[in-house]
PDB file of N, CA, C and O in Angstrom:
ATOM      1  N   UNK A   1      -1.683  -5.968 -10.680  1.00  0.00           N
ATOM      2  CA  UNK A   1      -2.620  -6.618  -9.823  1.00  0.00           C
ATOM      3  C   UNK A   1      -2.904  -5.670  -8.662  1.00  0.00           C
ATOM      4  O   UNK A   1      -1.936  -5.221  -8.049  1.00  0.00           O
ATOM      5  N   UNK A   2      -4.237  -5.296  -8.274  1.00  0.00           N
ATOM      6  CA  UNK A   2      -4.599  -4.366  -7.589  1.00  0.00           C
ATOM      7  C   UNK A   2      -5.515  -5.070  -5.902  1.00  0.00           C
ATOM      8  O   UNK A   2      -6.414  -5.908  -5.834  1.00  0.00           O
ATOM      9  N   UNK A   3      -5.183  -4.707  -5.367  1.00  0.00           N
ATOM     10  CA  UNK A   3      -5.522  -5.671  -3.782  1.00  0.00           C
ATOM     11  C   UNK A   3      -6.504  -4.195  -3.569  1.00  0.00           C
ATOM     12  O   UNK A   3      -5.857  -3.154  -3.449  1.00  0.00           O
ATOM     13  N   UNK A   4      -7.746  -4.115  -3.531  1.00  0.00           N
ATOM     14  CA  UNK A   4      -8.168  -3.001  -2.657  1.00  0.00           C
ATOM     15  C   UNK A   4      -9.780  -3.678  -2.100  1.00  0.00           C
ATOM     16  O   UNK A   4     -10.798  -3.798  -2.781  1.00  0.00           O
ATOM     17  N   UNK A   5      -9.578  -4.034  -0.690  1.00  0.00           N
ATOM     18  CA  UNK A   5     -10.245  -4.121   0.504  1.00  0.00           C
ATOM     19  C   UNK A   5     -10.466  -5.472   0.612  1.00  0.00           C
ATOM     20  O   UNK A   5     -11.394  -5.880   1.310  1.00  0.00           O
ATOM     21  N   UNK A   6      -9.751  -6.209   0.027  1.00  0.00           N
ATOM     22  CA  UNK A   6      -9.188  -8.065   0.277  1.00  0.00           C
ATOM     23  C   UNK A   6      -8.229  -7.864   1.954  1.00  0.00           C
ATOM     24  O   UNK A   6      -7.014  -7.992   2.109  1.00  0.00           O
ATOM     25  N   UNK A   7      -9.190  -7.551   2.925  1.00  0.00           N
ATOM     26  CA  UNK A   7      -8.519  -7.663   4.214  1.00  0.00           C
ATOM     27  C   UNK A   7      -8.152  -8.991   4.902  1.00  0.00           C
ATOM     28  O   UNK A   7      -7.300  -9.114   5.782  1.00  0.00           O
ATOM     29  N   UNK A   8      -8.978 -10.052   4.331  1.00  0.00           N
ATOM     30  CA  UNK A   8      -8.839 -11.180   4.908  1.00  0.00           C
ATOM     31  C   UNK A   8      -7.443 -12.371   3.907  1.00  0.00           C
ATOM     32  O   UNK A   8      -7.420 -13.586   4.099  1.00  0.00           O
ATOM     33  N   UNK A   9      -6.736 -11.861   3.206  1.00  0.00           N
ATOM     34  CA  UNK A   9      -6.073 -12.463   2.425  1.00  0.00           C
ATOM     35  C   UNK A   9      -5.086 -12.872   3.171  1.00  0.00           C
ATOM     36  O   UNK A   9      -4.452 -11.953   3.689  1.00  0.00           O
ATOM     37  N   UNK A  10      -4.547 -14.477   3.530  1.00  0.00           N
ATOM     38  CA  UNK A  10      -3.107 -14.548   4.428  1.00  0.00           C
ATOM     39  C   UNK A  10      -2.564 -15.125   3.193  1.00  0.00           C
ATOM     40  O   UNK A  10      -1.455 -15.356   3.675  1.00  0.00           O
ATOM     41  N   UNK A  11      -2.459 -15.547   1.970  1.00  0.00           N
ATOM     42  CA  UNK A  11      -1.237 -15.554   1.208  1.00  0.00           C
ATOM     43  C   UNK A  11      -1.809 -15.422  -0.258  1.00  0.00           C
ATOM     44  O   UNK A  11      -2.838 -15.758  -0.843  1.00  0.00           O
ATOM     45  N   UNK A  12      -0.212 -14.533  -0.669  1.00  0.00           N
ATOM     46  CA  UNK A  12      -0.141 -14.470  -1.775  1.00  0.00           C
ATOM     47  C   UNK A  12       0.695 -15.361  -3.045  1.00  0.00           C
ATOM     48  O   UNK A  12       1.673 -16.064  -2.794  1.00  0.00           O
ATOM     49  N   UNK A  13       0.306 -15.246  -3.985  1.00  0.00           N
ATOM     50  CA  UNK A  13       1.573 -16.560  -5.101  1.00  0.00           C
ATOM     51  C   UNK A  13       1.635 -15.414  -6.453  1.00  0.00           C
ATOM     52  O   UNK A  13       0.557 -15.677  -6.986  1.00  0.00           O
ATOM     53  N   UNK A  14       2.038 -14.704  -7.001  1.00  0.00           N
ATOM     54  CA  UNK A  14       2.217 -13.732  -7.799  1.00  0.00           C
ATOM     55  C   UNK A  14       2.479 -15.223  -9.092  1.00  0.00           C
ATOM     56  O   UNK A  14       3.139 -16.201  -8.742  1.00  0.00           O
ATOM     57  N   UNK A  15       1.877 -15.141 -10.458  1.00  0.00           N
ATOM     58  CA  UNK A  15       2.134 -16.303 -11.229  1.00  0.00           C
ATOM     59  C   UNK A  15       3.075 -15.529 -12.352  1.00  0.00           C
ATOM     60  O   UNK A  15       2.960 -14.304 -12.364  1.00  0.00           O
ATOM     61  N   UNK A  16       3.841 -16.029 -13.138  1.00  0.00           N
ATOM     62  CA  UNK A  16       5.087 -15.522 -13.907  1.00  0.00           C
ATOM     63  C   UNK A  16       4.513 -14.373 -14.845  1.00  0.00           C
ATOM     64  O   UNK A  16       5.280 -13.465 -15.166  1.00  0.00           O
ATOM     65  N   UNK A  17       3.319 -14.369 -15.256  1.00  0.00           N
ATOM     66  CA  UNK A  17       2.805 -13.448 -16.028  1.00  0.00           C
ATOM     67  C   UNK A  17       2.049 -12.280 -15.408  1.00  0.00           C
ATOM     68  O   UNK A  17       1.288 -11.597 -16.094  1.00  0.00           O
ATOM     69  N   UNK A  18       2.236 -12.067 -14.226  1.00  0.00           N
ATOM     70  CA  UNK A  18       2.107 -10.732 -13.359  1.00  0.00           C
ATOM     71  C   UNK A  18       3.457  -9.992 -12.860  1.00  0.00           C
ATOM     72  O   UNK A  18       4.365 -10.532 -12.229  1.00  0.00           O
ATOM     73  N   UNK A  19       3.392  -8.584 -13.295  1.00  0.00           N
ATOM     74  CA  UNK A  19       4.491  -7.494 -13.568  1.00  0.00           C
ATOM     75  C   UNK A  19       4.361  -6.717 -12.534  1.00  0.00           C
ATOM     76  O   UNK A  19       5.438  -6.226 -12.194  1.00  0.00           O
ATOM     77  N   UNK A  20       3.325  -6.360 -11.796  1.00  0.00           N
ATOM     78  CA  UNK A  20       3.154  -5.202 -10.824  1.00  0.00           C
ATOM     79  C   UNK A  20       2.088  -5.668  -9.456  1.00  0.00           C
ATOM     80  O   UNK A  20       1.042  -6.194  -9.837  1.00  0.00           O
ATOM     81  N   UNK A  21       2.197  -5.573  -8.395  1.00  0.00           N
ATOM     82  CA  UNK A  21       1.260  -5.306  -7.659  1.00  0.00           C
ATOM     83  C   UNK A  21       1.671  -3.710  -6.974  1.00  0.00           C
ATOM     84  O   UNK A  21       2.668  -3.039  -6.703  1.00  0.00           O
ATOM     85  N   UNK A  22      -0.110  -3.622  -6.899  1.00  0.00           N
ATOM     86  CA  UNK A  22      -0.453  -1.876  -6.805  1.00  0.00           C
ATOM     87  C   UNK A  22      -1.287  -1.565  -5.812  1.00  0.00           C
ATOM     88  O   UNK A  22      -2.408  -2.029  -6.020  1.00  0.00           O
ATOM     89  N   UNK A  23      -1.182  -0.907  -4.718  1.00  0.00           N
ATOM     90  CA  UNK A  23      -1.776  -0.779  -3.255  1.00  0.00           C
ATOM     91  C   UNK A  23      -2.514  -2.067  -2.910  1.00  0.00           C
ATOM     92  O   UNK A  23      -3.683  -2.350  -3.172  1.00  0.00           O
ATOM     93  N   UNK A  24      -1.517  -2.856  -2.215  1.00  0.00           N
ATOM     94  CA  UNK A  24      -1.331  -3.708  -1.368  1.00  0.00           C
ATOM     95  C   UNK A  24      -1.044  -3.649   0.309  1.00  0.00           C
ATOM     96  O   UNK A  24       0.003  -3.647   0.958  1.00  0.00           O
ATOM     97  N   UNK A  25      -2.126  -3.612   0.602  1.00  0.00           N
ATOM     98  CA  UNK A  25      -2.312  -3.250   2.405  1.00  0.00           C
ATOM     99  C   UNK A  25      -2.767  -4.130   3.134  1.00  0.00           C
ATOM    100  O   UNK A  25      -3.827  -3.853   3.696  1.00  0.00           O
ATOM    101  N   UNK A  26      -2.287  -5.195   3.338  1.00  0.00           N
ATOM    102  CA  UNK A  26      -2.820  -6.339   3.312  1.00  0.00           C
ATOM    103  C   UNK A  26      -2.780  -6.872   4.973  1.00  0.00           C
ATOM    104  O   UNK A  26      -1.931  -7.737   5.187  1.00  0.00           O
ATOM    105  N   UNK A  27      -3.605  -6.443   6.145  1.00  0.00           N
ATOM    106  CA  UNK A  27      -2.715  -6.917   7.707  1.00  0.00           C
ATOM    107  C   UNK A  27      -2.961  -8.526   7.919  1.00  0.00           C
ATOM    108  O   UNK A  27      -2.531  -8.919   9.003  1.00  0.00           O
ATOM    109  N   UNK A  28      -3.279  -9.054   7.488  1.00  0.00           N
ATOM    110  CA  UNK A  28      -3.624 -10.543   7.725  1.00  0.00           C
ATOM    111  C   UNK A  28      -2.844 -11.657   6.861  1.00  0.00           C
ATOM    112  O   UNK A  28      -2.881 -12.864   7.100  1.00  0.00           O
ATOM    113  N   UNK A  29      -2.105 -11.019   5.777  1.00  0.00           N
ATOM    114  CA  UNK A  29      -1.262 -11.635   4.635  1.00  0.00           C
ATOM    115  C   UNK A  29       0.054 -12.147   5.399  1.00  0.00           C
ATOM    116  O   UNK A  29       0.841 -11.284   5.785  1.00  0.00           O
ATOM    117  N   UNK A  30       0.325 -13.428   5.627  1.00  0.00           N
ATOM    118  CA  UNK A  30       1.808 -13.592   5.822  1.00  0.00           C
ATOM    119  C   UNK A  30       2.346 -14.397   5.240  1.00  0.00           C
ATOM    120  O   UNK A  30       3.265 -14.929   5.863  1.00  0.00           O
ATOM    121  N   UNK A  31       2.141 -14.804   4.096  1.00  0.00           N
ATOM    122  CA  UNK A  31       2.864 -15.621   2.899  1.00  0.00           C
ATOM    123  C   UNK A  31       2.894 -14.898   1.735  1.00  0.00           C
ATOM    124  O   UNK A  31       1.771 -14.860   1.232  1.00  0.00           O
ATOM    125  N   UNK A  32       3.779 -14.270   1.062  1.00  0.00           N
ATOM    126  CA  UNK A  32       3.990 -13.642  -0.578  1.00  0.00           C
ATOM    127  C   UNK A  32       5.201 -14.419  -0.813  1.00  0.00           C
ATOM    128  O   UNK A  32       6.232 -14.707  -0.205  1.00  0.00           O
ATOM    129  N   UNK A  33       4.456 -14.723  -2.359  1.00  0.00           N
ATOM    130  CA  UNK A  33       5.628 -15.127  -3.075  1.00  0.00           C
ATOM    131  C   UNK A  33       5.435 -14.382  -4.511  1.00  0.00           C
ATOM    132  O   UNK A  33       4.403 -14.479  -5.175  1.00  0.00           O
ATOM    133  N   UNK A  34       6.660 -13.572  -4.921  1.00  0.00           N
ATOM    134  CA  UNK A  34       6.654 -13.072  -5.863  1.00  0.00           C
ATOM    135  C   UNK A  34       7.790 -13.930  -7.070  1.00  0.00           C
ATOM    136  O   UNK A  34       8.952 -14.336  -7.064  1.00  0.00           O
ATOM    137  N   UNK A  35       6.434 -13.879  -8.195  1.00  0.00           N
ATOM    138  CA  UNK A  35       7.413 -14.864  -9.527  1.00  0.00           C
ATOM    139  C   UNK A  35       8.200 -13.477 -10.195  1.00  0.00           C
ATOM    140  O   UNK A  35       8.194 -12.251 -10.087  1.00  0.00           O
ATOM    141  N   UNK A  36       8.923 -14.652 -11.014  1.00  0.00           N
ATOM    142  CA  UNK A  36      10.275 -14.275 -12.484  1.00  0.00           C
ATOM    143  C   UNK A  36       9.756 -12.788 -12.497  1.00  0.00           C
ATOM    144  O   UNK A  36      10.534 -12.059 -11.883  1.00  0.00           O
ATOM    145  N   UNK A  37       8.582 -12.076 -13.059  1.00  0.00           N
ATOM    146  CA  UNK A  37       8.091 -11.114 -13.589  1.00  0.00           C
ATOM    147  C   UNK A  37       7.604  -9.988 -12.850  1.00  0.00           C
ATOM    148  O   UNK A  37       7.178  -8.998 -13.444  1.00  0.00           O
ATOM    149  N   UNK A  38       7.642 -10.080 -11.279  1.00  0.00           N
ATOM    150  CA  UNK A  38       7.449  -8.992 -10.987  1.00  0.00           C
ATOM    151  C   UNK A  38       8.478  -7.974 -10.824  1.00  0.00           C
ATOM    152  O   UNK A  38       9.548  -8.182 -10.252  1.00  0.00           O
ATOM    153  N   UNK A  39       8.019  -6.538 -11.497  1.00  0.00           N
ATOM    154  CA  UNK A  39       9.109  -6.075 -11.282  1.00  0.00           C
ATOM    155  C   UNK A  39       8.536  -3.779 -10.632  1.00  0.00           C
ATOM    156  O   UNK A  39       9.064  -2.670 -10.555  1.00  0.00           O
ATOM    157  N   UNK A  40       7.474  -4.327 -10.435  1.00  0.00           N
ATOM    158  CA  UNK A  40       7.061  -2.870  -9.856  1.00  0.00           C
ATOM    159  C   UNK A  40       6.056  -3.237  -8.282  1.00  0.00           C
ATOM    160  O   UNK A  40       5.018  -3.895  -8.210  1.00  0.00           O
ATOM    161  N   UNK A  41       6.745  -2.609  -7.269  1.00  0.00           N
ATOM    162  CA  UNK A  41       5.621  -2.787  -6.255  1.00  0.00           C
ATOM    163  C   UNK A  41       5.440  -1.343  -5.794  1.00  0.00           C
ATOM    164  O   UNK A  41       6.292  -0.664  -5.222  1.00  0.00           O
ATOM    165  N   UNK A  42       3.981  -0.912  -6.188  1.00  0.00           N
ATOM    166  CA  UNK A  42       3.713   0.365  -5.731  1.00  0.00           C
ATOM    167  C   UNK A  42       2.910   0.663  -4.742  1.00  0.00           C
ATOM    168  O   UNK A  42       1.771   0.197  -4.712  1.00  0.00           O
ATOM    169  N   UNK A  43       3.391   1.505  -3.757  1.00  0.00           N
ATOM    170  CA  UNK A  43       2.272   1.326  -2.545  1.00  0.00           C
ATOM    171  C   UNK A  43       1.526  -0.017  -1.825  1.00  0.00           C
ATOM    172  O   UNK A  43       0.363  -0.191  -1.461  1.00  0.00           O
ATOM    173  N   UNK A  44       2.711  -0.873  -1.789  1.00  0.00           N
ATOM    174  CA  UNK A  44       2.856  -2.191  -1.018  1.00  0.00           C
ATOM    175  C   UNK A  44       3.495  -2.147   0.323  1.00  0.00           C
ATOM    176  O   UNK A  44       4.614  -1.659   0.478  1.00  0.00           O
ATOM    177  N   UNK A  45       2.671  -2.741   1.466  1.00  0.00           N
ATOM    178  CA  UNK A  45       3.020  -2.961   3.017  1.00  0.00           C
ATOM    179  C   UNK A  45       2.831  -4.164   2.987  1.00  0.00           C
ATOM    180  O   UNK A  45       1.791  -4.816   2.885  1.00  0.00           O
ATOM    181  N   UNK A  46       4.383  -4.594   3.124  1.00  0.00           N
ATOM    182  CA  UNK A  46       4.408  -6.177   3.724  1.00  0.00           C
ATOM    183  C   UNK A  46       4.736  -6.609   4.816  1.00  0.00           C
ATOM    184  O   UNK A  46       5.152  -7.748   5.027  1.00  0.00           O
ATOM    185  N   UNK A  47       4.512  -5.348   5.987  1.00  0.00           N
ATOM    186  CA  UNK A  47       4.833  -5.381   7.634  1.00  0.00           C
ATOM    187  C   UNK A  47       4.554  -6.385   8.435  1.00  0.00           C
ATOM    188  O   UNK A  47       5.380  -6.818   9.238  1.00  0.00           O
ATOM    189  N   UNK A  48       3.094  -6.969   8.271  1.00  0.00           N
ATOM    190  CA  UNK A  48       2.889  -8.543   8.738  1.00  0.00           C
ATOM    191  C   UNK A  48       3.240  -9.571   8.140  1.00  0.00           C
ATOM    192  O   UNK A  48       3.088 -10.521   8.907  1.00  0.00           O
ATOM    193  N   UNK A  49       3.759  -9.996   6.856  1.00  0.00           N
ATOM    194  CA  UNK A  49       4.253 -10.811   6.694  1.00  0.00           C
ATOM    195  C   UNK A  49       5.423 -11.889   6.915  1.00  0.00           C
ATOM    196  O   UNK A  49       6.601 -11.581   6.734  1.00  0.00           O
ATOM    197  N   UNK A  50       5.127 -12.837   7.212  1.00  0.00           N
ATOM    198  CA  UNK A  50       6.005 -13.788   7.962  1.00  0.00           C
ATOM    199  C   UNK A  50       6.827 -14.316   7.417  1.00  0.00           C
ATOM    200  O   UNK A  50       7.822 -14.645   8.063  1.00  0.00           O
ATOM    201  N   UNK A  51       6.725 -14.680   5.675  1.00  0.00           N
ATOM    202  CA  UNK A  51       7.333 -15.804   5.017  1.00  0.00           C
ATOM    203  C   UNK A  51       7.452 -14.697   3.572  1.00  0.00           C
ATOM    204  O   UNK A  51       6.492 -13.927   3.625  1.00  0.00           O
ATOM    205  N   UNK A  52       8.158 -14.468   2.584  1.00  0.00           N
ATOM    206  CA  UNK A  52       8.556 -13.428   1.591  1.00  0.00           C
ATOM    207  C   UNK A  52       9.295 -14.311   0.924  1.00  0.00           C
ATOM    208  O   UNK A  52      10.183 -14.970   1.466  1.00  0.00           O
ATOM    209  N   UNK A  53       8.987 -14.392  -0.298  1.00  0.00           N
ATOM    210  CA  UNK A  53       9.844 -15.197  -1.357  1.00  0.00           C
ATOM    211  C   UNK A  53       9.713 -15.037  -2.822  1.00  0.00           C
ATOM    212  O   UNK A  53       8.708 -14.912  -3.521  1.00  0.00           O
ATOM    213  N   UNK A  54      11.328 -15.079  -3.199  1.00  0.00           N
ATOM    214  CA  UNK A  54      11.035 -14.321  -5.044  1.00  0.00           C
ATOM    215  C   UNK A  54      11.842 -15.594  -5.453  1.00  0.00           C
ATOM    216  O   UNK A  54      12.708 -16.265  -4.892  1.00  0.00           O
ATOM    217  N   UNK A  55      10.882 -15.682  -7.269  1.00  0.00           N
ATOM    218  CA  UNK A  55      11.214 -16.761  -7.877  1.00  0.00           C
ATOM    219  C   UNK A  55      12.786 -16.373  -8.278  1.00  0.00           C
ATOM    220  O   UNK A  55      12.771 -15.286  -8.855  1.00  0.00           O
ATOM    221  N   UNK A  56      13.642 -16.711  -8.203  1.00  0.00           N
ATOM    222  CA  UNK A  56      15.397 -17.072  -8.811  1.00  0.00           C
ATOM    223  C   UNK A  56      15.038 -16.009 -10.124  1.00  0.00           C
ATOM    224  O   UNK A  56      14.803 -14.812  -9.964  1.00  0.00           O
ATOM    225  N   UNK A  57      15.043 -16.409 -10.880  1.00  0.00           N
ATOM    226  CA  UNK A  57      15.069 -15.781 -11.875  1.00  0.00           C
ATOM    227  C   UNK A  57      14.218 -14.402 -12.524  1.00  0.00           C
ATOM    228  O   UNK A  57      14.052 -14.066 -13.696  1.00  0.00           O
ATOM    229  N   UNK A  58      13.634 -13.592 -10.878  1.00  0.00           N
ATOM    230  CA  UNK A  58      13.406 -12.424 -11.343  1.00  0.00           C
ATOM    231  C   UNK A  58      14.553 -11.715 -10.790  1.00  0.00           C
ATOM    232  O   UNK A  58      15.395 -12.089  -9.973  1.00  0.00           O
ATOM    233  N   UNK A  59      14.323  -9.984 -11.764  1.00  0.00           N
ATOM    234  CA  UNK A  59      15.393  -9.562 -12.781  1.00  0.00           C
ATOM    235  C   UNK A  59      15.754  -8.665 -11.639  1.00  0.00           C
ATOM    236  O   UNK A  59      16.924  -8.285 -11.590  1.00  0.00           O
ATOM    237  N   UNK A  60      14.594  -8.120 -10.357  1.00  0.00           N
ATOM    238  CA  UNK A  60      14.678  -6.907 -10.069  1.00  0.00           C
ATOM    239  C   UNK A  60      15.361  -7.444  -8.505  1.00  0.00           C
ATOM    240  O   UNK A  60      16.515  -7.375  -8.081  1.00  0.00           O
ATOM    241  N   UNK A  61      14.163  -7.966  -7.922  1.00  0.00           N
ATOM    242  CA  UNK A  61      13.892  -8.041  -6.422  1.00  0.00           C
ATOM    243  C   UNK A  61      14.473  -9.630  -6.193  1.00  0.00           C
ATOM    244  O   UNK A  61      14.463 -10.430  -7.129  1.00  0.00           O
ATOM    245  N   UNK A  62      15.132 -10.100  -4.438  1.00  0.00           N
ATOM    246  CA  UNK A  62      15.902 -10.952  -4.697  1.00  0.00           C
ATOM    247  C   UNK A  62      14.981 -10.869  -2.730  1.00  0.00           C
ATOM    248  O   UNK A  62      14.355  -9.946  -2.211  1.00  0.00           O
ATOM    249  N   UNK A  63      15.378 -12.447  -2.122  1.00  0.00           N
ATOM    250  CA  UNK A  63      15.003 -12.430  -0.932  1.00  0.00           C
ATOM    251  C   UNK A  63      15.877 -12.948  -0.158  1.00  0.00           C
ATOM    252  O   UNK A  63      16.070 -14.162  -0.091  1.00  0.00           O
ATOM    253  N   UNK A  64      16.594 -11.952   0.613  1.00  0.00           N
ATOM    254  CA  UNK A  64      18.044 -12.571   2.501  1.00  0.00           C
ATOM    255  C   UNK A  64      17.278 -12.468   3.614  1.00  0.00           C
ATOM    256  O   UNK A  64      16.679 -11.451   3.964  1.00  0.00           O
ATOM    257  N   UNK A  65      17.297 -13.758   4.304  1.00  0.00           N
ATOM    258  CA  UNK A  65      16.402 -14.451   5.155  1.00  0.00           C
ATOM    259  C   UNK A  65      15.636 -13.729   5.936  1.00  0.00           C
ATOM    260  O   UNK A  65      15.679 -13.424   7.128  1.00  0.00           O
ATOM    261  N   UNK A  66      14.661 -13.424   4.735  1.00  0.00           N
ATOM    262  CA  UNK A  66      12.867 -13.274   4.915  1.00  0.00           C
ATOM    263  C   UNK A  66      12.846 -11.499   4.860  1.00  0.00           C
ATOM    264  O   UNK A  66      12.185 -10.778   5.607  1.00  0.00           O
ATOM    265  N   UNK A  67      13.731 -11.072   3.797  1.00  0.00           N
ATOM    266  CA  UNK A  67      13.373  -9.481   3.804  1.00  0.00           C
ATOM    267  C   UNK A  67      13.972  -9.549   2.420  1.00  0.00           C
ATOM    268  O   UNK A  67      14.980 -10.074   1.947  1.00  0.00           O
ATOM    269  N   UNK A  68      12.714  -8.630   1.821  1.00  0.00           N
ATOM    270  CA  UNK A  68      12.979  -8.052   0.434  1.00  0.00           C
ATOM    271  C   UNK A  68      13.696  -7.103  -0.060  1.00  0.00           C
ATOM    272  O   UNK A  68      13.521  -5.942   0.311  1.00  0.00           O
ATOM    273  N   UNK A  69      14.531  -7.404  -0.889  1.00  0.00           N
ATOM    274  CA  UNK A  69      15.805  -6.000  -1.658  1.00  0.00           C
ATOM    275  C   UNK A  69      15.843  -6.142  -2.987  1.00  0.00           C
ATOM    276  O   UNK A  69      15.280  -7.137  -3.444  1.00  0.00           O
ATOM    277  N   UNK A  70      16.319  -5.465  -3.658  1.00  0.00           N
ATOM    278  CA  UNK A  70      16.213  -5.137  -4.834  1.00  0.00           C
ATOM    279  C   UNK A  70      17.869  -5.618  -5.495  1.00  0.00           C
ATOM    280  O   UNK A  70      19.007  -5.353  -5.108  1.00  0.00           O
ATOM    281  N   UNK A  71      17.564  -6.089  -6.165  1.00  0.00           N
ATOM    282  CA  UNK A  71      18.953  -6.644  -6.900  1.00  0.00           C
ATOM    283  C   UNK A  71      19.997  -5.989  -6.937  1.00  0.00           C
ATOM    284  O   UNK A  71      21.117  -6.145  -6.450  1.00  0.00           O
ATOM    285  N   UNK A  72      19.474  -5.153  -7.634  1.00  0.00           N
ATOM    286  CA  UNK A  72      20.845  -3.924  -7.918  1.00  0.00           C
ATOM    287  C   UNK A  72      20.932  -3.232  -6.278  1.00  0.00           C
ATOM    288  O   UNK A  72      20.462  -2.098  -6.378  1.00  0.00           O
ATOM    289  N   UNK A  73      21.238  -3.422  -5.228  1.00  0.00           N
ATOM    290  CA  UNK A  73      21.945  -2.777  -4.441  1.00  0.00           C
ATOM    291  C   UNK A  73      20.874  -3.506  -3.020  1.00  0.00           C
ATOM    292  O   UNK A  73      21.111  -3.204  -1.850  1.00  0.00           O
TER     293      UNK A  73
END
């Protein structure tokens, strides 16, 4: 999923059958929620975002109160 010049976007909902978002620059976005399936974020700034949340049962990325990490470490 590719975000290029959606400046006015304040939230995102990633649905279980999306794998990647790909240059994501988003300054007005402060709700993402990423489902089960995402598992690549390339050239993503989630600096304004207020609220960050991954569905339980994805494999990669995991969310400790309101900042994104990656499972394995």
């Amino acid at each position: 999923m590719v975000f290029l010049g959606c400046n006015n976007i304040r939230s995102i909902k990633t649905g279980n059958g999306i794998t990647t978002l790909e240059w994501l620059f988003l300054s007005k976005c402060e709700t993402i929620h990423l489902g089960s399936n995402i598992s690549d974020l390339s050239n993503v700034s989630l600096n304004n975002c207020v609220s960050i949340t991954v569905d339980s049962n994805n494999k990669i990325f995991k969310e400790i109160d309101g900042n994104l990490y990656s499972k394995d470490g």
